[in-house]
C-alpha positions in Angstrom: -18.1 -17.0 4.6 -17.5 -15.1 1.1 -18.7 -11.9 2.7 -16.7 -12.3 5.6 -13.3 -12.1 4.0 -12.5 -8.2 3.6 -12.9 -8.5 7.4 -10.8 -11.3 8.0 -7.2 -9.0 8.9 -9.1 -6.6 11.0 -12.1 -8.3 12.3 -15.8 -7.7 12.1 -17.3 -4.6 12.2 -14.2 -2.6 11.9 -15.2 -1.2 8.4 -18.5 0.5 8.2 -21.2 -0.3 5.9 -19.8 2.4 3.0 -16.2 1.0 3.5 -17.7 -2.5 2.4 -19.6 -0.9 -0.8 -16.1 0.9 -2.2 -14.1 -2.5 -1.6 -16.2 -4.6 -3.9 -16.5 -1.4 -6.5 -12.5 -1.7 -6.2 -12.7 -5.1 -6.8 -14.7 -5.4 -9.8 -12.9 -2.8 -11.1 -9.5 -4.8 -10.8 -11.5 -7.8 -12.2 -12.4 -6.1 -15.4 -9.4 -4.0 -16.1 -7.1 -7.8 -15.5 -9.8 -9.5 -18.0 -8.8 -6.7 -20.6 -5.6 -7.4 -20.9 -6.9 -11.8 -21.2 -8.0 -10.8 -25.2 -6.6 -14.1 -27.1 -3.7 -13.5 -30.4 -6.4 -15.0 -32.9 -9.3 -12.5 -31.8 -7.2 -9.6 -32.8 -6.9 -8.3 -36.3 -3.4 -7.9 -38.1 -3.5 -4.1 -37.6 -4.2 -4.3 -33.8 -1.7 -6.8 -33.4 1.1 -4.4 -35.1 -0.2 -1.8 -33.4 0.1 -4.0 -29.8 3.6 -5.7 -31.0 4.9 -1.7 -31.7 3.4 -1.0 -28.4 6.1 -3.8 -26.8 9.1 -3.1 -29.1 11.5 -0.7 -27.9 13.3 1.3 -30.6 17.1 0.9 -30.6 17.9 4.7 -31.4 15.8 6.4 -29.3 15.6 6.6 -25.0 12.2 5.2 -24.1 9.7 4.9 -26.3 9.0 2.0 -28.5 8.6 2.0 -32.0 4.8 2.6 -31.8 5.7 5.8 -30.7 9.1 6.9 -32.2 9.6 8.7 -35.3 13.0 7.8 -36.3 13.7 5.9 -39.7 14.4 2.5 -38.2 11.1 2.3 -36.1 9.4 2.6 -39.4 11.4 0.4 -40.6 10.5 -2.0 -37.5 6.6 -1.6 -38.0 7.0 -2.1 -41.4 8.6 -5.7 -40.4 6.4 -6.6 -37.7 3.5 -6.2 -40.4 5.4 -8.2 -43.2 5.9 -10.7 -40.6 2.3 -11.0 -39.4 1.2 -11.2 -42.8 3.8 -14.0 -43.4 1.3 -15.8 -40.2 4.1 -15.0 -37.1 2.6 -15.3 -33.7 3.6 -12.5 -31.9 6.0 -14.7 -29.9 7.4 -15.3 -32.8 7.9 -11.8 -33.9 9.3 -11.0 -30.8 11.5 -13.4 -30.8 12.9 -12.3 -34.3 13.5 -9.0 -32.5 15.6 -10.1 -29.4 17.3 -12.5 -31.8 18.3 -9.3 -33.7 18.6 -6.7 -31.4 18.8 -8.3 -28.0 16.7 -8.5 -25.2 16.6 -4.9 -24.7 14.3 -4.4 -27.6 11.3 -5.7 -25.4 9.4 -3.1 -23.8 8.5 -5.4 -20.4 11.2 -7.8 -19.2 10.5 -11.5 -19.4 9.2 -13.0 -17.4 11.6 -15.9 -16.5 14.4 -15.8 -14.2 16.0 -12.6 -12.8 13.3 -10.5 -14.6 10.6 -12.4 -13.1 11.3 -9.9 -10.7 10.2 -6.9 -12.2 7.0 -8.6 -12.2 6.6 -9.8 -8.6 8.2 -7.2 -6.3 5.7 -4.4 -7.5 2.6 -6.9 -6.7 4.4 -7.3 -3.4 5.3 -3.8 -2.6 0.9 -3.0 -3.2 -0.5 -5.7 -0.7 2.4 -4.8 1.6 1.3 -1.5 1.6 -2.4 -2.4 2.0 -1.2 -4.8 4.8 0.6 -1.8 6.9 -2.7 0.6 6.0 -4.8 -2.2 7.1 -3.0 -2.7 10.3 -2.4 1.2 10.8 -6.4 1.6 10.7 -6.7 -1.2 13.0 -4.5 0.6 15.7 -5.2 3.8 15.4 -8.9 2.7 16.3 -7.9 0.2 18.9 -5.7 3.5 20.6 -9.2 5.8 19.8 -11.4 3.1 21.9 -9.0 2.8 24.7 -10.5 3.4 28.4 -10.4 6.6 29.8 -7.4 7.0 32.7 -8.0 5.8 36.1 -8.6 7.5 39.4 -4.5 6.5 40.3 -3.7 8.0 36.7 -5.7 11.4 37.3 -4.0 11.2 40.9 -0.5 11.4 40.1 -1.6 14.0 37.2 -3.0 16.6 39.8 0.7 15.9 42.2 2.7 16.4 39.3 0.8 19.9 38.6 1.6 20.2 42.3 5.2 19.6 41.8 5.0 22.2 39.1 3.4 24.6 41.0 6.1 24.5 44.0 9.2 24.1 41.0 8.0 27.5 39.9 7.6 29.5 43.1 11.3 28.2 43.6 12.6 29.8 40.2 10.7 32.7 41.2 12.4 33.1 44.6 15.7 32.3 43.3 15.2 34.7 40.3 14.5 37.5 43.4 10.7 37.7 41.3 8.3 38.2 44.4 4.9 36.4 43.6 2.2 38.5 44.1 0.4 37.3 47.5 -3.2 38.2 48.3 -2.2 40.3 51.4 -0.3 42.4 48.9 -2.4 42.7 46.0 -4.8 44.4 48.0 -4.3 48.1 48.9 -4.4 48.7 52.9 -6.8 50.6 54.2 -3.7 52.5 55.7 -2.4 53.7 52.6 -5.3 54.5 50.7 -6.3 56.9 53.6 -2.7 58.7 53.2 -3.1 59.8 49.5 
């Protein structure tokens, strides 16, 4: 049943062999990039944890970066903080904390994730398998519409008497546009004429 499941919204054999082979490579790959970010507080030392607590601190003076990043006096002044306060033995919660207590919300690089913010979180997780969903769906037509059954004798019958229609809506613009269509009879120089020149 397992191996059956990236078939289960457009049915078996759908996806060839190679499709199968990339969606399990995309998979693990998801797999292990989500279990990097899993590392636990305690396994990290003090100077990666700065480094990761700069990394979610915004700086207050400057437009988008965080204080990891920034320059400016009082991003120093921030890391040097953060540092005093992990040697102090702050969790990173608590650091943070410190900061929004101080500066305000805005000082977190990524929103909460309670309430209205929990948004920011959701919708873009939403927005990807949506748009999976619609690709998924997209590939399933378009090779449902390639498959269809070729057109019928009626179908290929009113095809040819609509060419017919064509052909008689034409010679009608030509006679009302005075153009003479060439007929056989005078395409064909008489034997008449050619013997006078």
């Amino acid at each position: 049943m397992a191996s059956r499941i990236p078939f289960a919204l457009i049915g078996p054999r759908a996806l060839p062999a190679g499709a199968t082979v990339v969606f399990f490579a995309v998979l693990i790959t998801v797999l292990l990039l989500s279990s990097v970010s899993c590392v636990r507080e305690e396994d990290l030392s003090l100077e990666q944890r700065a480094h990761q607590l700069a990394g979610e601190l915004m700086c207050p003076v400057c437009d988008g970066q965080t204080i990891d990043g920034s320059s400016a006096q009082i991003s120093q002044d921030m890391r040097a903080k953060v540092r005093e306060r992990l040697d102090a033995g702050d969790t990173n919660a608590e650091i943070k904390d410190y900061f929004v207590v101080r500066y305000g919300s805005e000082i977190l690089a990524a929103p909460e994730r309670s309430g209205f913010n929990l948004l920011a979180w959701i919708v873009p997780v939403v927005i990807v398998i949506g748009g999976f969903g619609i690709a998924l769906i997209t590939i399933k037509n378009m090779r449902k519409s390639a498959t269809q059954m070729p057109p019928t004798s009626a179908e290929l019958a009113s095809a040819s008497e609509s060419e017919d229609d064509l052909t008689d809506y034409l010679a009608q613009v030509d006679r009302d546009l005075g153009i003479a269509p060439k007929t056989k009879t005078q395409s064909k120089p008489n034997a008449s004429d050619e013997a006078k020149s």
